[in-house]
N, C-alpha and C positions, 0 to 999 in steps of 0.2 A: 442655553441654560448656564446660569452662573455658578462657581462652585469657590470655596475656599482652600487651600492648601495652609499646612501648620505643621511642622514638625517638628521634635526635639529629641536632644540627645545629651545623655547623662557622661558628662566630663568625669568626675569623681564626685563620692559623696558630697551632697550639696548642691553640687551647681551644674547648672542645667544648661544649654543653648538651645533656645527655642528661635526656628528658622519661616517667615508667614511670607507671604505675598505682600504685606506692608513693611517687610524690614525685619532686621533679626534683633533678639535681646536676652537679655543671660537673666538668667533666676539662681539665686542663694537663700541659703537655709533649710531645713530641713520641714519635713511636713508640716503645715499647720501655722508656720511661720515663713512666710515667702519675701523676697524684696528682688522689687527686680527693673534690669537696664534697660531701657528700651529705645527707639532709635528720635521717640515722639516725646518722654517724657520717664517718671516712676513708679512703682506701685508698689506699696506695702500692703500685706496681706496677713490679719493673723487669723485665726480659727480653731475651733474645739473638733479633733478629729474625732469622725464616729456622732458628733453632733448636727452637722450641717448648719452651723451655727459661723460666723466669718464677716469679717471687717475689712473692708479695704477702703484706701486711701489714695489716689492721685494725682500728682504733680507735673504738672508739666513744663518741658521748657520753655526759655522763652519763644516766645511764637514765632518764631524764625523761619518755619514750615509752613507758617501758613500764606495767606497770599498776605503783601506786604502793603501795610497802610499807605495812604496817596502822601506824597513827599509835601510836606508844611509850606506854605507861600511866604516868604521871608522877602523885607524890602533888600532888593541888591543896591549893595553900597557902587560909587564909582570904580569903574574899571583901574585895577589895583595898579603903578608901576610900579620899578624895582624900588626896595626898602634901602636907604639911604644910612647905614651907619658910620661913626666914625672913622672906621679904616679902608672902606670904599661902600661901593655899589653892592646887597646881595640881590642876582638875580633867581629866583628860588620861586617855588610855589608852597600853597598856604600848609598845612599839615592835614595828611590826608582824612582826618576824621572830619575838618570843616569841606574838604573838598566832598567827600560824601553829604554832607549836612546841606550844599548848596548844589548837588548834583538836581538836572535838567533831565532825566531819562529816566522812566521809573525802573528802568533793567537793572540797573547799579544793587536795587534792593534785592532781587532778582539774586544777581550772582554771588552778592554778601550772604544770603539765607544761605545757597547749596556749599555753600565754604563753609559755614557754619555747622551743616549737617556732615560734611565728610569730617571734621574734626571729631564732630562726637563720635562717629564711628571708629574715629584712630584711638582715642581714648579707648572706648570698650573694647577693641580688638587688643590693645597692652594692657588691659586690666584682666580679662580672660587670658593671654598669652602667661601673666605673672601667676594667677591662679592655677593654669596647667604646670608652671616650673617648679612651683610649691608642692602640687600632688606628684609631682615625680620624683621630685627632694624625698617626700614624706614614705612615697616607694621604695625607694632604693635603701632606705635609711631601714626602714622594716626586717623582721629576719627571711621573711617569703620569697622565696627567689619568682621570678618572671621568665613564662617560657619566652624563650627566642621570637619566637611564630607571633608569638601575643603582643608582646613589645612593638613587632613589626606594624600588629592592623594596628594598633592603639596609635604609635606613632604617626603612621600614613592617614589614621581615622582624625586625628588631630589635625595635621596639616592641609587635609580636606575642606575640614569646618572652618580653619582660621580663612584659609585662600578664600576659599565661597564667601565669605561672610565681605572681604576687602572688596570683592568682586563687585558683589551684592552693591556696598555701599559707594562704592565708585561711579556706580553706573545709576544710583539713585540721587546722586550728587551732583550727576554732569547737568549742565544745563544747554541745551542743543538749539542752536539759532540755525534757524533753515530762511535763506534770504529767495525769495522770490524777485525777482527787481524788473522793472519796466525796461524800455530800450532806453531811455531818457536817462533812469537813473544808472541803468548798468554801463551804459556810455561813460557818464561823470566820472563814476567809479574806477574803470579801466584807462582813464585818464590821470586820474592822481596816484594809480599803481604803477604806471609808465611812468610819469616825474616823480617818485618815489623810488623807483628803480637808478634811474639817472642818477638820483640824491645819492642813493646807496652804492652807484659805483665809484664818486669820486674820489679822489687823490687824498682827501683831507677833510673831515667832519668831527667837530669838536662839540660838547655841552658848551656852556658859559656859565658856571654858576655867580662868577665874581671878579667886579669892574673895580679897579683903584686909580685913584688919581696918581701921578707922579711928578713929586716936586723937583727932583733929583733928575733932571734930564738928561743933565751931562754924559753922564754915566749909565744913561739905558738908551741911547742910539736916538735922543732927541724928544722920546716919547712923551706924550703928556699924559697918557693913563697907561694903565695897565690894566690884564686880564688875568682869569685863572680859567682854566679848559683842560678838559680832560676826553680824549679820542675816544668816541663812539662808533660802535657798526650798527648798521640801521639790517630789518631782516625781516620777512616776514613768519609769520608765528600765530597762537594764537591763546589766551589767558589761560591760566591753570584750570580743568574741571571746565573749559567752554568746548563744543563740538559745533562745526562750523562747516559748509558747505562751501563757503568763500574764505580763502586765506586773507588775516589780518594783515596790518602796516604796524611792525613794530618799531617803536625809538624808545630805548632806552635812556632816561635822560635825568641820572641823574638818582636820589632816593626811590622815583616814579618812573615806571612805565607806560610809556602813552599805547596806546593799540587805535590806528584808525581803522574803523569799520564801515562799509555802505552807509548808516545809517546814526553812527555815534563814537566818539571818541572817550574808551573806555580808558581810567586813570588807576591803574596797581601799586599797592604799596603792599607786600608783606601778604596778610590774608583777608584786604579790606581792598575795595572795587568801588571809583565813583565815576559818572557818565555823563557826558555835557554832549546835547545836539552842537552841531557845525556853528551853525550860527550863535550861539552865545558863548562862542570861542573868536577873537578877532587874531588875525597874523598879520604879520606886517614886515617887511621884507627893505634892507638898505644895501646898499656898497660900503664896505669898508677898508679901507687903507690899514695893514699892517705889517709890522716892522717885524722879519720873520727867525729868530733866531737859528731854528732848526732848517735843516734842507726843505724848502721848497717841495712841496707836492708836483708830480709830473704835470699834471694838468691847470696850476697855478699861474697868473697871469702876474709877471712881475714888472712892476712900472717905473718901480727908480730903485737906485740905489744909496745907503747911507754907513754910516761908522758906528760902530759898536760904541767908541767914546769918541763925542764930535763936540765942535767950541759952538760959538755963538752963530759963524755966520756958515754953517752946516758943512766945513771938511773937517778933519782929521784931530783929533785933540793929542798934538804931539807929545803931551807928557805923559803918555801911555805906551808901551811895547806891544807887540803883539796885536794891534790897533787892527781889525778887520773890517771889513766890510760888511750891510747885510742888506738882503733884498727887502725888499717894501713891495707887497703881494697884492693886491686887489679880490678881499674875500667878497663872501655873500653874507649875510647875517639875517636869523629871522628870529620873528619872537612870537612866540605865543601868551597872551594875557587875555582872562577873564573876568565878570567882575563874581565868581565865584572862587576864585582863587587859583587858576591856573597862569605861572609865572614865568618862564623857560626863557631861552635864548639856545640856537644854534648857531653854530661858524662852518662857514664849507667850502672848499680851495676855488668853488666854480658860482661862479654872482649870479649869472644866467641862469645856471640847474636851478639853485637855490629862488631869482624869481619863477622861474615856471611851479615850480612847488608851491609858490604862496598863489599863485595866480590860479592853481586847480583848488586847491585848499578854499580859497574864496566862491570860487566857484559852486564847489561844492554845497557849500552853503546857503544856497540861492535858493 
């Protein structure tokens, strides 16, 4: 037998918390004129009390609750490289609202909506929190003194409903991926969490956001470009509001957070979530030769040696002091591009980890 549950409870004159099985929401005003929060939309209410006489009104949010329309079929452009400005290479991905707009996985809509839904509930939990601080203002401010005892449940009755209510919407919010997987795919999978491991315990793992050319050789040890990078730990995790029965692959990289998953490589920026399957993700995996200012990672393979300031025919450019040396390192470099706008570049002290990584990566994709 099915049954409803609905309760409510009166904060201070006025405003109400009404608590259902479908979500909690706050009512203000006084009889006969109602407006009220709810977790699905608004409703104004006015009416002639003693008449049975009443008007209401509707609004709802945007559909963000509901189930999410089928993602637009849009021609994909070519598979994007790095964007080429005057002062080098940037290598970057597109901004997440088009990365969403060209997302491959309808989950992406999925976990945008339940972010959407725990915001409104943060709103109406400081909108109700502000409204309790004002009736207590408005308390204290009065000549009526408050016993002890009463202060006590009102206060504990208070942080009951707020808690419940965070609880409530938390847990109405989460969205729960329960992965069943075949031996075929759970195989794949425990394969690229092993070279993902690897990845994550090397010496040296860097982003790449940005490649410059360098004209100036002399005086940067030969180089003919230059990088910018900035040290990542890779980890496993799993997105804000997802509950997951398989631990994610996280890389932080950069504005976005990539999360691989079994089944999709989930892309976070802030409170917006876009999801590309494996396959319309390409990586791509090289050796690099670099000139390494800073100490050497332990597990770094150093091939030659060079000078900080060097001449023409590669020793020493003696009209410099303090003239050192520096190793020339043999990294790994991978890149991810889509033609939906995923742009990235990794660096990693070990070539090998880093192909095994592209080599499940692809794999995976199969």
């Amino acid at each position: 037998m099915g049954f409803r549950f609905r309760r409510s409870f009166k904060i201070i004159p006025g405003v109400r918390v009404n608590v259902s099985g479908s979500g909690a929401s706050v009512t203000l005003g006084p009889h006969g004129l109602h407006y009220t929060l709810g977790p699905r939309g608004t409703r104004t209410t006015v009416g002639l009390p003693g008449s049975g006489v009443s008007w209401t009104s509707y609004q709802p949010y945007a559909a963000a609750s509901a189930s999410p329309p089928p993602l637009p079929h849009v021609h994909q452009p070519p598979a994007p490289g790095p964007i080429e400005i005057s002062q080098g290479t940037v290598i970057d991905s597109a901004p997440i609202d088009e990365l969403v707009a060209n997302s491959t996985i309808d989950i992406a809509q999925t976990l945008a909506a339940a972010r959407s839904r725990w915001r409104r509930y943060k709103i109406l939990i400081a909108m109700l929190s502000a409204l309790i601080a004002v009736g207590a203002l408005m308390v204290a401010g009065s000549a009526s003194t408050v016993h002890p005892v009463a202060a006590f449940v009102l206060t504990a009755g208070v942080v009951l409903i707020l808690g419940s209510l965070a609880i409530h919407g938390r847990q109405s919010s989460t969205v729960s991926l329960e992965y069943e997987l075949s031996a075929e795919y759970s195989s794949r999978f425990d394969a690229l969490a092993s070279a993902f491991h690897d990845l994550a315990n090397c010496g040296g793992i860097w982003s790449v956001p940005l490649e410059m050319q360098e004209a100036d050789w002399k005086r940067n040890a030969g180089a003919s470009k230059l990088i910018q990078r900035h040290r990542i730990a890779l980890s496993r995790d799993k997105p804000h509001l997802v509950k997951s029965n398989v631990e994610f692959l996280k890389l932080p990289l950069g504005k976005e957070t990539f999360y691989l998953t079994p089944d999709a490589i989930l892309v976070t920026a802030g409170r917006t979530v876009a999801a590309f399957a494996y396959q319309d993700v390409e990586f791509t995996f090289r050796n690099a030769r670099f000139i390494e200012e800073e100490a050497p990672p332990a597990d770094a393979i150093v091939v030659d040696q060079t000078w900080r300031y060097v001449n023409r025919k590669g020793g020493p450019d003696l009209r410099f002091k303090n003239n050192r040396q520096l190793p020339i390192c043999l990294y790994g470099e991978i890149d991810m591009r889509s033609a939906g706008g995923v742009n990235e570049r990794i660096q990693c002290s070990r070539g090998d980890v880093a192909e095994t990584f592209v080599a499940t990566l692809n794999a995976t994709s199969l």
